[in-house]
C-alpha positions as CSV (number, residue, x, y, z in Angstrom):
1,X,48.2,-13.6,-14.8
2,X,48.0,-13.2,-10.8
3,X,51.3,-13.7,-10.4
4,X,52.5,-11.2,-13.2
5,X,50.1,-8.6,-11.8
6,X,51.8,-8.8,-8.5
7,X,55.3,-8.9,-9.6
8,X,54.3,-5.4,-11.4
9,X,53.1,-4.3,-8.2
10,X,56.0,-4.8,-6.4
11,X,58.6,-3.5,-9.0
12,X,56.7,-0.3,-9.3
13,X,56.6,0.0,-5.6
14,X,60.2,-0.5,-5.3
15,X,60.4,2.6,-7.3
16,X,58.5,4.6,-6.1
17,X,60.6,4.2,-2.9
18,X,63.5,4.7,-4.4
19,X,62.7,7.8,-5.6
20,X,61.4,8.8,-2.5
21,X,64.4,7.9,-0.9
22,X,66.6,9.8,-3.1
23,X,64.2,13.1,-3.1
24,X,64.8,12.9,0.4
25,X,68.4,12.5,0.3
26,X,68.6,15.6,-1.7
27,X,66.9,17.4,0.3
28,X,68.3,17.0,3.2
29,X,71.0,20.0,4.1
30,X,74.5,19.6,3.5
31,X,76.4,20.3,6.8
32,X,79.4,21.7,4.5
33,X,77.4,23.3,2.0
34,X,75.4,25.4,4.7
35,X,78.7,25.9,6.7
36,X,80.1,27.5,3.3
37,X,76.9,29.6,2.8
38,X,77.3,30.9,6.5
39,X,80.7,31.6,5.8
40,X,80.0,33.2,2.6
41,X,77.0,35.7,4.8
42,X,79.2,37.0,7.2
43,X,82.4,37.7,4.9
44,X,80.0,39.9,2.7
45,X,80.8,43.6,2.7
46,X,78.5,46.0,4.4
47,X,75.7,48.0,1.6
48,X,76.6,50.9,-0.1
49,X,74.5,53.5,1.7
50,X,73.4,51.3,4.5
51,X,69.6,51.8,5.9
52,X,68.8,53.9,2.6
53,X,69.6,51.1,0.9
54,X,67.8,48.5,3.1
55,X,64.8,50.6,3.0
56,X,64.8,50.3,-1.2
57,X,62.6,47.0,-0.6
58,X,62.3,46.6,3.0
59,X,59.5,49.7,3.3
60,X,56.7,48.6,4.2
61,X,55.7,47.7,8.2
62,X,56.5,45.7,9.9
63,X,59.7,46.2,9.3
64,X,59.9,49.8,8.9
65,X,58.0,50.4,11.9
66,X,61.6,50.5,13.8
67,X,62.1,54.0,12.3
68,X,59.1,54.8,14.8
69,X,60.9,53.4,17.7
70,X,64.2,54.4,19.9
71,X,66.3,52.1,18.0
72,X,65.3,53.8,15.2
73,X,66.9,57.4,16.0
74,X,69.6,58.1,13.4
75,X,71.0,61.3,15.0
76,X,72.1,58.8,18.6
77,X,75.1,57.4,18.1
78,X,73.9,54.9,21.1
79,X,71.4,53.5,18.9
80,X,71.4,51.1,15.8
81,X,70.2,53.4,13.5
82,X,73.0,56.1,14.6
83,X,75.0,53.7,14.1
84,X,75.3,51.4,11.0
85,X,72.1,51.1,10.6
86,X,70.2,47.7,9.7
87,X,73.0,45.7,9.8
88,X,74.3,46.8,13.1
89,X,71.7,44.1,14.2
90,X,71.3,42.2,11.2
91,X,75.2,42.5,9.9
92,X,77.0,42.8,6.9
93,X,73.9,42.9,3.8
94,X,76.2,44.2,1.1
95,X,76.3,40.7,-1.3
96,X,72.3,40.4,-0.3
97,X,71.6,44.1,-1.4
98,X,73.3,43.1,-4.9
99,X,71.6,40.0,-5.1
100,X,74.5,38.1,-5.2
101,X,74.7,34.2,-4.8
102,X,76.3,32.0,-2.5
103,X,78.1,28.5,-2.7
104,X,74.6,27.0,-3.2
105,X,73.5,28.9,-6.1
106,X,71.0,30.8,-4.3
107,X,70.8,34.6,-3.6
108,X,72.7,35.8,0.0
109,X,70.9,36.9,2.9
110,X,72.0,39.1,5.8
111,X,74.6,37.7,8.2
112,X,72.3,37.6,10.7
113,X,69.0,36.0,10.9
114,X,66.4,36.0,13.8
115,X,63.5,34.0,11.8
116,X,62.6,31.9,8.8
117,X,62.6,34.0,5.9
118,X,60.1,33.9,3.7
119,X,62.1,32.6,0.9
120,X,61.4,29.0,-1.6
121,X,64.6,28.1,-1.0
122,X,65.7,26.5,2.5
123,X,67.3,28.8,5.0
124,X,67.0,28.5,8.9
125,X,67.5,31.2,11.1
126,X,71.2,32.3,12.6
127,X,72.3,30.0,16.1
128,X,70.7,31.7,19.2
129,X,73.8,32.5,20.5
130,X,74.6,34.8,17.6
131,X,71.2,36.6,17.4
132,X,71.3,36.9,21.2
133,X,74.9,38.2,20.8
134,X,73.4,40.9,18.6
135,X,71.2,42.3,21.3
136,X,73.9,42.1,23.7
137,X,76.1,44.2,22.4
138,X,74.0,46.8,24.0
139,X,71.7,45.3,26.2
140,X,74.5,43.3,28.4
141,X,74.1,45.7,31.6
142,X,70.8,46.8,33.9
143,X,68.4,44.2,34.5
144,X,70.2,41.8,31.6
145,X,74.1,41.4,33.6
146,X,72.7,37.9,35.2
147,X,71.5,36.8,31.2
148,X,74.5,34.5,31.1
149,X,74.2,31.6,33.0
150,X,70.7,32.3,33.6
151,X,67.4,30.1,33.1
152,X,66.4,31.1,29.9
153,X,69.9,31.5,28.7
154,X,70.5,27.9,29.5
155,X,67.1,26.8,28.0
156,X,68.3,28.0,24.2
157,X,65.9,31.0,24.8
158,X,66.7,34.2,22.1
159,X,65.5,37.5,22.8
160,X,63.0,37.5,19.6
161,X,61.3,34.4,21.0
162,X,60.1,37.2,23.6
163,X,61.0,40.7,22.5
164,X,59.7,42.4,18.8
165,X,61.5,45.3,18.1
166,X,60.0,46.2,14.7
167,X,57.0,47.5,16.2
168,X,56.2,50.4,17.7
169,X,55.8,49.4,21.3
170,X,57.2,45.8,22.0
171,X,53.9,44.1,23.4
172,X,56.1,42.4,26.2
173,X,57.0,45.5,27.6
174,X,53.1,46.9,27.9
175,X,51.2,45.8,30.6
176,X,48.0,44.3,29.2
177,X,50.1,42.5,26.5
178,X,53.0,41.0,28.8
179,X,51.5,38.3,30.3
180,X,50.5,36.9,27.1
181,X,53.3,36.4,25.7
182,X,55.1,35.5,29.1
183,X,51.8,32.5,29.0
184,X,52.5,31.5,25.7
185,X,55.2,29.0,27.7
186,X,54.3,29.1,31.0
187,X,50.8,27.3,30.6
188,X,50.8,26.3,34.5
189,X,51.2,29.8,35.7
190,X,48.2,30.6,33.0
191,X,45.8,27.7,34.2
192,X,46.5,29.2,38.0
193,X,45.6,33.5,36.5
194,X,42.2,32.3,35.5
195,X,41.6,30.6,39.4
196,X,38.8,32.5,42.1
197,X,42.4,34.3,43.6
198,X,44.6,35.6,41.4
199,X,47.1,38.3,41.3
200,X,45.3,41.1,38.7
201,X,47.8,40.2,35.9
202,X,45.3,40.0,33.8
203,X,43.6,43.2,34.1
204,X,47.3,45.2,33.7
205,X,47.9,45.8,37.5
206,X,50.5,43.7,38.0
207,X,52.8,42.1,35.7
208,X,54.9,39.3,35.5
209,X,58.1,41.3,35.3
210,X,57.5,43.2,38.5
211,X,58.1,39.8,40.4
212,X,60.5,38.2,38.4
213,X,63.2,39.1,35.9
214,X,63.7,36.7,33.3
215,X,66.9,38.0,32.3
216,X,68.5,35.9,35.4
217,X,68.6,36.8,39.1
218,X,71.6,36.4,41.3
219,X,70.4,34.9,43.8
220,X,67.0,33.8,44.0
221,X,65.1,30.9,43.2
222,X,62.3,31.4,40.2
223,X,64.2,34.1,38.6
224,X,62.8,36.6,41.1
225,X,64.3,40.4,41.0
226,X,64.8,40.3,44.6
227,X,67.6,37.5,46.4
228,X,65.2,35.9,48.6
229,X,60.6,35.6,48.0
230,X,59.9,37.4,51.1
231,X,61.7,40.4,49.5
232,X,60.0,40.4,46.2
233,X,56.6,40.3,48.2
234,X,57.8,43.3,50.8
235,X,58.0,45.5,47.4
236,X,54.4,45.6,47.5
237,X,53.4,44.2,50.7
238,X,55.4,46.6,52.8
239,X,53.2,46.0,55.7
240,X,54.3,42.6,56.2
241,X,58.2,43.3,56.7
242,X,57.8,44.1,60.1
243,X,60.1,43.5,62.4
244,X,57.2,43.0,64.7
245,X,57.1,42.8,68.0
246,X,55.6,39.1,67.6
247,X,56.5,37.1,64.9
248,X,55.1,34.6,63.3
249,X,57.8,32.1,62.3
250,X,56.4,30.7,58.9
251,X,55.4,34.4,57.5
252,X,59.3,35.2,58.3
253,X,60.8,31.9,56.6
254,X,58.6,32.1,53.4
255,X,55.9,33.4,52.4
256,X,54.8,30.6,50.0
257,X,54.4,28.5,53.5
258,X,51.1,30.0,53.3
259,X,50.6,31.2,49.8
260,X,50.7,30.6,46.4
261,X,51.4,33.2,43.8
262,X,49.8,32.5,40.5
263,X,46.1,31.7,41.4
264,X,44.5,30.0,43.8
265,X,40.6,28.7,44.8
266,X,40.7,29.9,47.7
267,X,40.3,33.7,49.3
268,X,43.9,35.5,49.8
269,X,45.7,33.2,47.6
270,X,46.4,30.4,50.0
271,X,47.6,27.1,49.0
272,X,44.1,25.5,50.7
273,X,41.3,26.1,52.9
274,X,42.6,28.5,55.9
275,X,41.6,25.9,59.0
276,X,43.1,22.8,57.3
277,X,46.5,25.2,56.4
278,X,46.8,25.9,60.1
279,X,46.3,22.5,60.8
280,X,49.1,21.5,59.1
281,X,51.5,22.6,62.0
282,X,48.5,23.4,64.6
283,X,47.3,19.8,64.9
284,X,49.3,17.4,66.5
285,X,48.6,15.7,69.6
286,X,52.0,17.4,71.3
287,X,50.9,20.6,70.0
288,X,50.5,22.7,73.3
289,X,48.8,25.6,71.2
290,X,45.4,25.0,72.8
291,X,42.2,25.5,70.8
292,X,40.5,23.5,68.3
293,X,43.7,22.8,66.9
294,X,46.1,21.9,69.6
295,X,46.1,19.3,72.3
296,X,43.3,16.8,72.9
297,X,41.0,18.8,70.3
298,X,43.4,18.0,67.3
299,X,42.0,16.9,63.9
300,X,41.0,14.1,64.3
301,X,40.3,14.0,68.0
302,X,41.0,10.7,69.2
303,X,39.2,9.6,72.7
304,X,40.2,7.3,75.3
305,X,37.3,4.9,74.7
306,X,38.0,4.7,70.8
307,X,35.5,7.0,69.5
308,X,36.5,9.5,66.9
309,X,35.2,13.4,66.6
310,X,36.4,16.3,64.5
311,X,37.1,19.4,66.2
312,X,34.3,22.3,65.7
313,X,35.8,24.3,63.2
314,X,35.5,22.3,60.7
315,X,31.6,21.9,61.4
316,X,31.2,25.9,61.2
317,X,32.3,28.2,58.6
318,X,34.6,30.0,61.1
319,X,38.1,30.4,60.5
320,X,41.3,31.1,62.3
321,X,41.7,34.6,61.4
322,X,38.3,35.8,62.7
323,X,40.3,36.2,66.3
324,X,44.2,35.7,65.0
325,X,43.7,38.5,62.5
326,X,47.0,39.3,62.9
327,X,48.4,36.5,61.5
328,X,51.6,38.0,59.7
329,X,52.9,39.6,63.2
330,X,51.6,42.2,65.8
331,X,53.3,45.1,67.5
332,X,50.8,45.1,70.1
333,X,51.9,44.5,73.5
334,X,49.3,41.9,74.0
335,X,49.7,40.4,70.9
336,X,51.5,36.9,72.1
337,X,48.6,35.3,70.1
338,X,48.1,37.3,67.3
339,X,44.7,38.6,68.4
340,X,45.7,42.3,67.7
């Protein structure tokens, strides 16, 4: 009876499996059926009386909404909606306004595609490259003429992973909204906003966009808007461009030889506390700069007889800067040091 029990089992469990197996199988996609259903999109003819027609069940936000925007101004010919409408982004919709099939027995949608529709049958949005190609067919000069070949471009990125345009004010382009979405994959550069020193992104001051361009830089690390990081930083800190009379080499070869840009635990957004940075090139024992940091008072001090000490400032909550307060360069004809 055991032994019948068990066979029972197993057959039954071999069954299931099998039709598991073959649920699976059918639905899994097709490569030439959805090649034939893309085909069958983009050979569709364009609506009858384009937006109006759109708009017959597409009328309620968010999608409307774009009638409240620039894109949205029928009279400009420079704009979709001056143009041919919808499906100047979205392409040819004539088949899907009639509710017409395609090769899969379903009903058509729009040539173009930026997400998942919310439809029970299976349908994945269009390549990136086509739904970026959209938006480039008039956003391809200005700040987006590095896009190809950039960062982001090379990453698979689409402009609706960043940009909403049926809204009334694209929350990436507002500053108390941008960072948020700029965050939502850049969680290291979030961690380092929330840090004691931060720049005020945040609280709307400053905004990720006014350091970098994420639509590709020509020739700049970080996908800055300026060629070099000193540069970006001299668009705000103009003070610090000098030239100066005395120079201090590291502030003219980069400023993240001090800093760091994102957030930092320490005062003025350096990288650590301000004796120990200095140290890091004022400290070695043929370092002729003098003071606690140079010569026989380097950290650590080293005597003759073995013993070990740490030079003062590190005992004492002084720092550098309290008599090189000029740190970024003086114009002062005594300034050899920095004092003033």
């Amino acid at each position: 009876m055991g032994r019948t029990r068990c066979l029972w089992l197993w057959s039954m469990l071999v069954l299931l499996c099998g039709a598991a197996l073959e649920a699976r199988a059918a639905d899994a996609p097709n490569p030439s059926m959805a090649a034939a259903v893309a085909a069958a999109r983009a050979n569709q003819p364009m609506s009858d009386q384009g937006t109006k027609t759109c708009l017959t069940c597409h009328n309620q936000p968010p999608v409307n909404l774009i009638l409240q925007t620039s894109m949205g101004r029928a009279g400009d010919k420079g704009t979709p909606m001056g143009q041919a409408g919808c499906e100047s982004c979205h392409g040819p919709a004539g088949g899907h306004a009639k509710l017409q099939k395609g090769p899969d027995g379903n009903p058509l949608m729009p040539a173009i595609l930026y997400k998942k529709p919310n439809v029970p049958w299976p349908v994945e949005p269009s390549p990136v490259e086509e739904r970026n190609a959209q938006c480039l067919q008039c956003h391809e000069s200005g700040l987006r003429m590095n896009w190809r070949g950039s960062a982001m471009q090379k990453a698979g990125v689409a402009c609706t992973d960043c940009h909403q345009t049926h809204v009334t004010k694209d929350p990436i382009l507002v500053k108390l909204t941008q960072a948020d979405r700029c965050f939502s994959c850049h969680s290291q550069q979030r961690a380092e906003s929330f840090e004691y020193s931060h720049h005020p992104t945040r609280e709307g001051k400053v905004v990720c966009s006014d350091c970098h361009n994420p639509h590709g830089s020509p020739g700049a690390d970080y996908a800055l808007k300026e060629f070099t990081v000193n540069q970006t930083c001299y668009n705000c800190h103009a003070d610090k461009r000098g030239p100066m009379l005395w120079e201090h080499q590291p502030v003219r070869d980069d400023c993240l030889n001090c800093h760091t840009p994102h957030g930092s635990n320490e005062a003025r957004l350096m990288k650590e506390r301000m004796n120990f940075l200095c140290a890091s090139c004022h400290s070695a024992q043929s370092n002729n700069s003098g003071g606690q940091f140079g010569g026989s008072r380097s950290i650590p001090f080293h005597s003759v007889n073995g013993t070990t000490s740490l030079g003062n400032s590190l005992a004492n909550p002084r720092a550098c800067l309290n008599c090189h307060s000029q740190i970024h360069g003086s114009n002062s004809p005594s300034g050899a040091y920095f004092f003033r």
